[in-house]
N, C-alpha and C positions, 0 to 999 in steps of 0.2 A: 504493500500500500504506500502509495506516493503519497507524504505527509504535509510535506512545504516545499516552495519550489521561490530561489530567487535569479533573476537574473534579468535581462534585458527586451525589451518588447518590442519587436520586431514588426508587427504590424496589429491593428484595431479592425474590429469589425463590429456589428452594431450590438451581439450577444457575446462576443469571444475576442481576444487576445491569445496573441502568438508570443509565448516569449521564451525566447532566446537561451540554453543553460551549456556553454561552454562547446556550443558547437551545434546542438539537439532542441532541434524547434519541440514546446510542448503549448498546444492549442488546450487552453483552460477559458470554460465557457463564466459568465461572471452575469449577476444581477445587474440592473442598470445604475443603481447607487454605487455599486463600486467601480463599474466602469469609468462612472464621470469623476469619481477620486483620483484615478492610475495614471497616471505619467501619459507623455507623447510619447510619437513611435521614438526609439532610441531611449527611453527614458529606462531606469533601474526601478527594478520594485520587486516586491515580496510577498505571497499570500500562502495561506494554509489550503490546504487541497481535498478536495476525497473524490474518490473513486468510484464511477460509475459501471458497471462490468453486466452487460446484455448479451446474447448469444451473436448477437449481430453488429455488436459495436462498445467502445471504449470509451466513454467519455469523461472529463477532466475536469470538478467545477472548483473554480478559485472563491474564498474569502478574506477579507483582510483581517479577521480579529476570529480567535478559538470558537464564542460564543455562535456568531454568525453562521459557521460549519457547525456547530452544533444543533442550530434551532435547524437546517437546514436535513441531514439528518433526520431528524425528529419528524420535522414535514414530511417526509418522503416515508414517512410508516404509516402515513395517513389515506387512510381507502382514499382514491380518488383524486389526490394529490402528487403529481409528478413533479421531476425537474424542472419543468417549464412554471406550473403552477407553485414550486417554493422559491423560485429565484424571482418571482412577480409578487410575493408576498413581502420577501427581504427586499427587495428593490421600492417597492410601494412606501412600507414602513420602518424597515430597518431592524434592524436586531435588538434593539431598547426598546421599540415601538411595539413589534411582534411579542415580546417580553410583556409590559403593559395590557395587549390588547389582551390577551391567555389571559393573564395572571388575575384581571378584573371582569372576564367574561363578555368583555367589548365585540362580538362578533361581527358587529355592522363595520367596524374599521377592518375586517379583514378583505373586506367585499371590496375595498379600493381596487385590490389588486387585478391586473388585466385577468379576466379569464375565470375569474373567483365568484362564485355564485354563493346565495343566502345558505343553501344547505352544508356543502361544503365546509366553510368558514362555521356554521354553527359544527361540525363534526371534528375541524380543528382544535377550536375552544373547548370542546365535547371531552376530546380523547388527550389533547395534551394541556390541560387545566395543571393535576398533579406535577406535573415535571415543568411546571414556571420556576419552582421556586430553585429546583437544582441548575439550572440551565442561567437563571438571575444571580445565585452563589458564586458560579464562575470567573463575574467580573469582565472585563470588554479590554482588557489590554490589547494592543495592536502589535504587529510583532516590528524589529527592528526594520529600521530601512537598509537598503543593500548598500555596502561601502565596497571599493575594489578588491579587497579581501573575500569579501563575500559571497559577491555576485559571481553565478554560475552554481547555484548549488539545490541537490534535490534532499530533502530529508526523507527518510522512508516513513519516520514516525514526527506527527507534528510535538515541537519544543514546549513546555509550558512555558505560561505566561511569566516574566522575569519580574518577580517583586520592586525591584528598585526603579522599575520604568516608572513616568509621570503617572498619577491619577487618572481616573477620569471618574465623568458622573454614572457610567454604570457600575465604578469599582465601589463606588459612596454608598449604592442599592445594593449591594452583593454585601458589603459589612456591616447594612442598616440590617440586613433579612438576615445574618449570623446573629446579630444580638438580639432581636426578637422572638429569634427562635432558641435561642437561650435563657431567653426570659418565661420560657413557657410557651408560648402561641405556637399553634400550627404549622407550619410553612404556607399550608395555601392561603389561610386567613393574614398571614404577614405579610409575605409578597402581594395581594393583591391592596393591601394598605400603602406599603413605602408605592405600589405603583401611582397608587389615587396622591398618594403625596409627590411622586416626582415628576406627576403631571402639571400639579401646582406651582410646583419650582422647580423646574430642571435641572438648574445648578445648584440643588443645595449639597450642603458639606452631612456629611452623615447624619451626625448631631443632630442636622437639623431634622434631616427624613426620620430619624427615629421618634424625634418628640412628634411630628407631624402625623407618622402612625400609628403613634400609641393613642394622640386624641381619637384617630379614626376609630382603633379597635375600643375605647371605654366604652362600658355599660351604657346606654341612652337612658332616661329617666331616671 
């Protein structure tokens, strides 16, 4: 299994990228958000990969961040949900969004995506509710950028994410829903809180998403 893959992008196409690893074109098909992130032709970059294997064909899908291949994954265990149909849902909303939209039962946002109908999108919500909260634990680190050292290279198993890389706001969700779930709450009832709170402030700093959903989860009357 081809893990991650860095090296140089040799040409664009409006679902896939060619890129370039020390000589060996590798054609990794990509959602449309990540598309319009990646480099010009000639440009360096890095994604995590997994591996499509059909009796008829091989195909290659890149992500930039662990999570991202994970929700994607996950989609594709879903009756009626193909490749096509989980890189139009990553592409639509994003791997924080798609995290959100599960974790609080939002199925009407899943229906953005091209191709994605009401029932569908409820059988998303349906069948991957449970595995928000593991999938939101992980955290959204992106992996390094390719320096000359680097680039040209296939990993067979993707790297985990490196602790010491910068923050981000899915990392702030991923430590709000450790200590909630520390604190005794459920994971689905946690995660679907810090989501209603990091809908209300995206950027907030952990702290705050935890005090945000501990209002949510208190007793009402």
């Amino acid at each position: 299994m081809i893990g991650r893959i860095a090296g140089r992008i040799d040409y664009r196409a409006s679902d896939h990228v060619l890129i370039d690893v020390r000589g060996v074109g590798y054609l990794v098909h990509c959602s449309d958000r990540t598309l319009s992130a990646l480099p010009g032709v000639g440009g360096q970059t890095a994604l995590y990969t997994d591996l499509l294997v059909r009796e008829d064909i091989l195909q290659l899908f890149g992500f930039p961040t662990l999570v991202e291949k994970e929700w994607h994954r996950l989609l594709m265990g879903v009756q009626g949900v193909g490749a096509k149909a989980s890189l139009a849902i990553l592409g639509a909303l994003g791997p924080d969004g798609v995290s959100r939209a599960i974790a609080i039962g939002d199925w009407n946002s899943i229906t953005a995506a091209r191709g994605v109908g009401a029932k569908t999108a409820q059988r998303v919500v349906n069948e991957l509710k449970d595995k928000a909260p593991t999938v939101m634990a992980m955290g959204a680190t992106p992996p390094p950028a390719p320096d000359s050292a680097e680039a040209g290279e296939v990993i067979e198993m993707a790297a985990p994410a490196a602790k010491t890389l910068p923050r981000t706001d899915a990392s702030a969700q991923a430590e709000a829903l450790s200590a909630l779930t520390n604190l005794g709450y459920a994971p689905g009832e946690a995660a679907g809180a810090i989501a209603q709170a990091a809908d209300g402030t995206p950027e907030a700093a952990t702290a705050d998403l935890i005090r945000a959903a501990l209002r949510r989860l208190a007793p009402k009357g």
